[in-house]
C-alpha positions in Angstrom: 0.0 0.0 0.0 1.5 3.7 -1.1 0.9 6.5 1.5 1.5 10.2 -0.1 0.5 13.0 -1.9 2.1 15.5 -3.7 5.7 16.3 -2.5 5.9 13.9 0.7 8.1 11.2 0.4 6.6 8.1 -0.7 6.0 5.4 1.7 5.3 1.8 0.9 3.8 -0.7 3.3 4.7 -4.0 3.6 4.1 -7.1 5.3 6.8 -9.2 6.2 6.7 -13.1 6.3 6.2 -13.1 10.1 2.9 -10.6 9.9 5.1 -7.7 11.1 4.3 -4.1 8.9 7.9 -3.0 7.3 8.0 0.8 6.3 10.5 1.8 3.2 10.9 5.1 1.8 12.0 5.7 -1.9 15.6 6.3 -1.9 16.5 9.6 -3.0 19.1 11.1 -5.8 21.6 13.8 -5.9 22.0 16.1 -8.4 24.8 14.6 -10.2 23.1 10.9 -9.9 19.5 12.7 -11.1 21.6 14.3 -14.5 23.1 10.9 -15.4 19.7 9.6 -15.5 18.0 11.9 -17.6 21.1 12.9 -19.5 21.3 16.8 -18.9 23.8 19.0 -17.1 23.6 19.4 -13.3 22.9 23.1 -13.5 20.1 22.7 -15.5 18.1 19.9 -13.1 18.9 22.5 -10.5 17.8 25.7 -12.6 14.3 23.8 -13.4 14.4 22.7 -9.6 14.3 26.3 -8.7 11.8 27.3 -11.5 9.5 24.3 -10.1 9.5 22.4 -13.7 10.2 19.4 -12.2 9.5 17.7 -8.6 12.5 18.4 -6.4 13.1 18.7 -2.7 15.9 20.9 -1.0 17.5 19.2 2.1 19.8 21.4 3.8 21.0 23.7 0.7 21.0 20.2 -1.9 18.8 19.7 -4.4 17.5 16.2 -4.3 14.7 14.0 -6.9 13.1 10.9 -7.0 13.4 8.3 -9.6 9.6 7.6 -9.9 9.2 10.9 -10.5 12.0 12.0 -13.0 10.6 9.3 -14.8 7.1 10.7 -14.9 8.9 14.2 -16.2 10.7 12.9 -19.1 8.0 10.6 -19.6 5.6 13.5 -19.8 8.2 16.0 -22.2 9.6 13.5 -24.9 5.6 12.6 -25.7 4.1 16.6 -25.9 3.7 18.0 -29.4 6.8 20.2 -29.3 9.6 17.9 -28.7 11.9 17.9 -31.8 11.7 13.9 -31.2 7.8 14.7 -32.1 8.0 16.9 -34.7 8.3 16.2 -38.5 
């Protein structure tokens, strides 16, 4: 079961084999891990961070993203009309 909304971290519920409830949280990336993924510079995750064009979270002065939801963002701007992967 997910618990969350939004911008709170996402919690998944578990049961164990022994009936007991496990809690894990989705593990977070840096900047420079978050750029490798979706193949832009640092600055510019940071800049769109800033700008709120993508879901981010600032932890003591670092910028910080999570996977499920870069991949939503790309997901979400390689399919829109204006991409020049889109266009003919």
């Amino acid at each position: 079961m997910k618990i969350g909304n939004g911008h709170q971290p996402s919690i998944t519920t578990e049961e164990s084999a022994a009936g007991k409830t496990t809690t894990e949280f989705e593990p977070l990336l840096d900047c420079r891990q978050a750029a490798r993924r979706v193949h832009c510079h640092e600055k510019t995750l940071q800049r769109y961070a800033r700008q709120r064009r993508l879901p981010a979270y600032r932890i003591h002065g670092r910028w910080y993203f999570r996977v499920s939801e870069l991949d939503s963002w790309v997901r979400s701007h390689v399919n829109f009309d204006g991409h020049p992967c889109c266009v003919n």
